[in-house]
N, C-alpha and C positions, 0 to 999 in steps of 0.2 A: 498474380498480384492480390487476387480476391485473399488468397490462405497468408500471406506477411502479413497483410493487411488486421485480418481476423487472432490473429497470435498476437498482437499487440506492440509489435516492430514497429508500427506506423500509425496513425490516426486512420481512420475504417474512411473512404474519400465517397462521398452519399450525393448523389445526384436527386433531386427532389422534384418532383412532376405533381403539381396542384395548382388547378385555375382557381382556386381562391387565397386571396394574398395573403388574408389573414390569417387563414388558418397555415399557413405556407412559413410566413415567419415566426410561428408558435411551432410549428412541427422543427423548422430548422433551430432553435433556441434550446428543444426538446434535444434535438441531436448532437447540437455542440456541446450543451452541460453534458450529456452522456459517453463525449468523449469521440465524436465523430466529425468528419471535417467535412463541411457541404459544400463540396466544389460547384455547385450551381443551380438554379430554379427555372423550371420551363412549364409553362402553361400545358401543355401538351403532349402528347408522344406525335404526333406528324413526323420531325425529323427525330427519335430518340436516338436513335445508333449513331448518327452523325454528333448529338450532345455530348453522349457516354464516349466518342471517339476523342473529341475535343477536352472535353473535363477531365477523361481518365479516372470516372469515376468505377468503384469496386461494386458498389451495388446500387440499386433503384430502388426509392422508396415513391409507390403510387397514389397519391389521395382523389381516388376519385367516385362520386357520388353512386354514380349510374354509368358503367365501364360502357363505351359505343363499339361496334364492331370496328371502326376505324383506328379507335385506342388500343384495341385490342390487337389490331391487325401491327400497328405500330410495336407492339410489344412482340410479336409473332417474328417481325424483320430482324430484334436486335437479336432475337434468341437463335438465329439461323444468320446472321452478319457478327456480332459480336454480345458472343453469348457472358449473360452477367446476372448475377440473383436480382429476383425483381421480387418485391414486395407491395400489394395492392391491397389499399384500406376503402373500401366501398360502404355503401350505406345499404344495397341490395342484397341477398342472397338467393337469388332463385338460382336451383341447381343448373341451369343449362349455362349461365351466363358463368358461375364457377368454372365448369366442364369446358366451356371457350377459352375462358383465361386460363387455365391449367395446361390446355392443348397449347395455347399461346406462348408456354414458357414460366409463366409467374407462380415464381416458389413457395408463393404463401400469399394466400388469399383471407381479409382481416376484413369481417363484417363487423357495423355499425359504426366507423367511424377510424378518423385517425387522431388518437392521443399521444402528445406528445411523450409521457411515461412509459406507454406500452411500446415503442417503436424499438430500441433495443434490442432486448431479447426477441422478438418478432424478428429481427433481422438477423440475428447471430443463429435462430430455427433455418429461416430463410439461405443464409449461407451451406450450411450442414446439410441441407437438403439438396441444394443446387450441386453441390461438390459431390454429394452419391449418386444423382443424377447424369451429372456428366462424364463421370467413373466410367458406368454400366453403357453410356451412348460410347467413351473409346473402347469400352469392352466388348459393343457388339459391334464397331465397326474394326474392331482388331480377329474376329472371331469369323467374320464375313469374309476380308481381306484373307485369313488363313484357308477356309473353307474352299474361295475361288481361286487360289495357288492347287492347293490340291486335286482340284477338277481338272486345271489345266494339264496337268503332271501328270494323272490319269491318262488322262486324255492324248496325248506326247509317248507315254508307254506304249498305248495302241495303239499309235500310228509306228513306232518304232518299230515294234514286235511285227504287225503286217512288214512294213516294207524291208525290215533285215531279217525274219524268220528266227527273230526271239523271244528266250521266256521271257516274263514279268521280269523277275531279277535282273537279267541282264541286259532288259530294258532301260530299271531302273537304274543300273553301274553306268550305262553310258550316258543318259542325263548327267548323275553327278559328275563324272568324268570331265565332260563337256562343261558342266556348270564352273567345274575346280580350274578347266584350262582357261577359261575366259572369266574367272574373276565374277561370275556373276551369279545371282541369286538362280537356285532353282526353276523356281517359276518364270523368271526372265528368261532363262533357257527354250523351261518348254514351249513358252509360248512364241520364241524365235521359231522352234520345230516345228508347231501347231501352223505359222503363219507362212512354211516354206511350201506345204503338206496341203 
């Protein structure tokens, strides 16, 4: 949703998190003349993931003074429940409370304030960032998943080779063999073999 959304197929759908209202309907006025549609305003992150699940919003824009670990912790839930670019406009920067909210998920971290002009582009970085972000997390969770097939496989060869007194190859022919008869993935195999053994 976030990339239709970012090509311009759609209006960008901005969920808005600021306990102060005014500055809250000046950021949203900010995001509608810029072309972005604010499916909703919540004083809080307490329930975010439950908002963003409701609104269907594509990204989070955060205006918050002084980020608390509770906020933060809130922002931590949606990036591991329903992960979305989040954008945080604080008044602080001490590096450690960056380093929390970065760990937390938030794409872009926007000291001294939220103006309505600057939010845009701020969010269009903030996209672009989450979207290589999230790339490299299926990339190392596709890379892990390959990794742990192959240990198994391994693993399934040498129990093969002891208990039928063969080489590696012919190790390996009866896995696929085995794999090709039942329709099923390699690794599903061996780790049938591994769990008979």
């Amino acid at each position: 949703m976030v990339a239709s959304a970012y090509q311009g197929a759609e209006a960008l759908r901005v969920l808005l998190v600021d306990s102060d209202s005014d500055r809250a309907a000046a950021v949203q006025a900010g995001l509608v003349a810029a072309g972005c549609m604010v499916v909703g305003i919540t004083a809080g992150t307490s329930d975010l993931t439950q908002s963003v699940r409701e609104s269907g919003a594509d990204v989070i824009v955060c205006g918050l003074d002084d980020p608390s670990r509770d906020e933060l912790e809130g922002m931590r839930a949606l990036n591991r429940d329903e992960p979305r670019p989040v954008v945080l406009f604080a008044e602080k920067a001490e590096p450690e409370q960056i380093e929390a909210a970065l760990e937390a998920g938030v794409a872009a971290y926007v000291v001294e304030g939220l103006a309505p002009a600057r939010v845009r582009p701020v969010i269009e970085v903030a996209i672009r960032r989450f979207r290589a972000h999230q790339a490299l997390r299926e990339e190392l969770a596709s890379v892990r998943q390959d990794l742990e097939e192959r240990r198994l496989i391994d693993r399934a060869k040498t129990v093969l080779m002891q208990k039928h007194k063969l080489s590696e190859p012919e190790a390996y022919r009866r896995l696929r063999r085995m794999a090709m008869d039942k329709g099923q993935k390699l690794g599903s195999v061996a780790a049938t073999v591994l769990s008979k053994n």
